[in-house]
N, C-alpha and C positions, 0 to 999 in steps of 0.2 A: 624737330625733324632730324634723321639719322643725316649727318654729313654726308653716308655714299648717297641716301636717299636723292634723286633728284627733283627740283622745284616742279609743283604739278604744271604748269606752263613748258617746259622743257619738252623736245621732241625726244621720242622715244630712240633706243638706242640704234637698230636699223638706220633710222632718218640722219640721228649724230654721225653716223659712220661711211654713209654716204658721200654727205657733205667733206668730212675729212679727208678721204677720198679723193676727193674733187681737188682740196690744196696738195694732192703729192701729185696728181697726171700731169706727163708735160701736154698741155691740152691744146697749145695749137698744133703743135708734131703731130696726136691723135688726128686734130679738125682736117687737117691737109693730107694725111693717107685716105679719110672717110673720102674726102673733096677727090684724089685723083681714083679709090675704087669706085664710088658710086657712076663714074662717067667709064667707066668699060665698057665697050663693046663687045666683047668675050662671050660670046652668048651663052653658053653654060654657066658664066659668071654671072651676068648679070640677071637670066633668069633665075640662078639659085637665089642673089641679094631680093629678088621682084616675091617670089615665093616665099621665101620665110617673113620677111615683110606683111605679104599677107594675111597669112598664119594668124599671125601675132596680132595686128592690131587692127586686121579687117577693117578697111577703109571705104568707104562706100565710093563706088563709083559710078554709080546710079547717073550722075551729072557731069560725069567726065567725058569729054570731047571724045576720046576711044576706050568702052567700059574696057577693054581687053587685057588685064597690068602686060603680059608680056608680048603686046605686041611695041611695046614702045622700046625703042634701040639700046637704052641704059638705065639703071636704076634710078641718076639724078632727072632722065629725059620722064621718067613712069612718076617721080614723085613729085616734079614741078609741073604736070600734070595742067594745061588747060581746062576750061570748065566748056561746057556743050551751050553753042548760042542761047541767049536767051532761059538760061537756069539760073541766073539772078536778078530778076524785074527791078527795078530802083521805084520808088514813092513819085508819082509824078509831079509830090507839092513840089518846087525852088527851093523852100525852106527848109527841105529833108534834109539832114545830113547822113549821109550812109558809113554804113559800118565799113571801114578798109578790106576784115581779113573773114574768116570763115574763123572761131574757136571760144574761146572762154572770156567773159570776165572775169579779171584775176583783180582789180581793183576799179574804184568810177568815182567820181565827185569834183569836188572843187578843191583848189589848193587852198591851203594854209599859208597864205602869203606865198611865198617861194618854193614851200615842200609840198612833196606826195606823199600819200601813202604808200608804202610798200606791200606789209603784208603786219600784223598786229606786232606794235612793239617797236618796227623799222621805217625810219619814215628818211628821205635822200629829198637833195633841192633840186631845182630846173639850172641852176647854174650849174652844179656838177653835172648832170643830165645830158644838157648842151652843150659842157666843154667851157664855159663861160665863153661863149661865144659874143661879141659885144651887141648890143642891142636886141637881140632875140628874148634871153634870159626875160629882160624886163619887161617886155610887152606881155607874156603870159603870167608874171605875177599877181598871186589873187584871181585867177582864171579857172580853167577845171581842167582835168587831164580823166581818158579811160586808158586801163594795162587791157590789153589784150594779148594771151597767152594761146600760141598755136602749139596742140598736141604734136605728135607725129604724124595721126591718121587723118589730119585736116591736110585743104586745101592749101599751095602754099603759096600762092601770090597775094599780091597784094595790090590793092585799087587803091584811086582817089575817093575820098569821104565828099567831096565837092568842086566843083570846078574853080580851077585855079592855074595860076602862072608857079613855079619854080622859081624864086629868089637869088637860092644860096644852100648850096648841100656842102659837107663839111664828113670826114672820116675822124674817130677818133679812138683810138687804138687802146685795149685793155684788154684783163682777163675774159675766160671761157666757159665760166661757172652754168651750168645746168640751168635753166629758166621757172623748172616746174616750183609747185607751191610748197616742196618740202625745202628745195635750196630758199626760197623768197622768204620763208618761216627764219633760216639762220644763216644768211651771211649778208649783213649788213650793207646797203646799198651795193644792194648786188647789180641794179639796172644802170646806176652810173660806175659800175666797174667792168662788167663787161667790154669788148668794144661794140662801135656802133655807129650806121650812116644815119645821121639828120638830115632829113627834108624838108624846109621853110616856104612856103607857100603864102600868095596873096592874092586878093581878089575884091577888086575895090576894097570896101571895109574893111573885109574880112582877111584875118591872115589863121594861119595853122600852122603845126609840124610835125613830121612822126620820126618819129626816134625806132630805126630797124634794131633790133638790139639781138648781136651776136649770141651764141652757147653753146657749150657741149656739142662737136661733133654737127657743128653746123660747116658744113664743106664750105661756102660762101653766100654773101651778103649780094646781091643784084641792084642795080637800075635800071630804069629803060634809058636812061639818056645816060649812064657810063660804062652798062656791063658789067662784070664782076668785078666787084670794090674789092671783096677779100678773098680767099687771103692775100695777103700783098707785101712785097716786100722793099726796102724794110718797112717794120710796122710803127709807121708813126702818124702822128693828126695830121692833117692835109685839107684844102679846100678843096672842092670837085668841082670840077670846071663849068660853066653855062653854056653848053652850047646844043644848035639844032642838028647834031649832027647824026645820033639816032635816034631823036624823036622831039616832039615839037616842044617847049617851055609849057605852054597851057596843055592840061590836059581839059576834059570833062572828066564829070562825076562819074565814077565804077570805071574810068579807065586803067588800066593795067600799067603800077608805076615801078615794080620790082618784085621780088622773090627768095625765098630763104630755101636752101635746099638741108634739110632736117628743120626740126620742131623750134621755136624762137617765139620773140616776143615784139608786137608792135606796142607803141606808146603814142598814144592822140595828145597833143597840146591846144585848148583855144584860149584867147585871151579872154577879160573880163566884159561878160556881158554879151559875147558872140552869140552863146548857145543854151539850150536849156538839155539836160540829158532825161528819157525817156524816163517814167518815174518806176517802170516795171526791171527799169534793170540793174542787177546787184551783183556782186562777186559770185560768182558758179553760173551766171546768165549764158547758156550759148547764146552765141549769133553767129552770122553769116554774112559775106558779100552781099552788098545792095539793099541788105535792113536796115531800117531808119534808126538811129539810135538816138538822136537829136532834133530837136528842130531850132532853127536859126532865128538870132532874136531875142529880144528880152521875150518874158511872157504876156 
């Protein structure tokens, strides 16, 4: 093969250049202009940001609390976007586990002891993932994890998979690398490089965690019980505190636990033996809020 030749695996040159890209932006300088325009209130501003928006990636808001994009005060108020009672029914088994977000499988299975799959070629552990966080790491080794990848034109909050208490949330500060599946194709443990808030959950037997994982032009990271995590300064790991002061430790299943304001990426952790994942779903599977993607249990 011709040296300039590139190996037939290799992403095409567009994709290379992207990504290279991405190492010269000062990318949270970007994230934090996107984070203070997308909250104008300028209303020429912000319904010019609401319109082109739509344009472009025509989002359905078929099931959104107000179909109207510009009657909402600012482009971050139109894009985090409530859904309309009752637009995502949950499975009424106990044993369901629901899907968090509205968007793609970008990855699904079981670990390989301590690693995920990333994306063919790239595979990252649960200890870089969590930060090596003490004790969490190893309960989900040999467990299964799904990537779920929110586009732009999805929904962007994010529910509980199942009812549960809040343990122990944790910040942990990194790059801002693009989320979609051309960066996950080349740049190596890109989900434990970004930054990212971990959520650790239990529930009798059962524990979980999702790992919100920052990107490109993601203005900020949300909780319901801290508010906006990012961006923050300075940018360092941090525990995030417990308490009930905006909202309860337990939630229920499909309760509303945070919000990414631009396109991100959630990560499901269960330990071994929790769950079995649904056998129809595969890398490119949409899903949605309140779809069953598991059921709990051995089989």
């Amino acid at each position: 093969m011709d040296a300039a030749t590139p190996p037939p695996d290799s992403p095409p040159l567009r994709a290379r250049l992207f990504v290279a890209m991405q190492h010269l932006l000062p990318q949270h300088f970007l994230s934090r202009q996107v984070h203070r325009l997308a909250r104008s209130r300028v209303k020429p501003v912000k319904n010019a940001l609401i319109g082109s928006f739509v344009r472009h990636f025509r989002p359905d808001m078929s099931d959104a609390a107000d179909p109207e994009p510009r009657d909402y005060p600012s482009f971050n108020a139109f894009f985090t976007r409530s859904l309309r009672p009752g637009s995502r029914p949950c499975d009424p088994d106990p044993r369901a586990l629901a899907c968090p977000v509205d968007g793609t499988v970008s990855q699904i299975g079981r670990l390989d002891g301590s690693i995920l799959l990333q994306a063919k070629g790239h595979h990252y552990s649960v200890e870089a993932l969590l930060g090596n966080a003490p004790g969490w790491a190893q309960r989900f080794a040999g467990g299964s994890f799904a990537t779920l990848y929110l586009a732009p034109y999805n929904y962007h909050r994010i529910h509980m998979p199942a009812a549960a208490t809040l343990r122990a949330a944790w910040f942990i500060p990194g790059r801002l690398f693009s989320v979609n599946t051309v960066t996950a194709a080349a740049v190596p443990g890109l989900f434990a490089r970004n930054e990212r808030v971990i959520c650790a959950f239990e529930e009798g037997p059962l524990a979980f965690a999702l790992a919100l994982v920052g990107a490109l032009f993601v203005g900020s990271i949300a909780t319901v019980w801290h508010g906006d995590v990012t961006p923050c300064s300075p940018r360092r790991a941090m525990e995030l505190p417990l308490d009930t002061g905006r909202a309860p430790m337990r939630l229920e299943r499909a309760a509303e636990l945070g919000r990414f304001n631009m396109g991100s990426t959630v990560i499901l952790l269960l330990p071994p033996g929790a769950a079995q994942w649904l056998p129809e779903l595969r890398p490119g599977s949409p899903v949605r809020v309140g779809q069953t993607i598991a059921r709990l249990g051995s089989p």
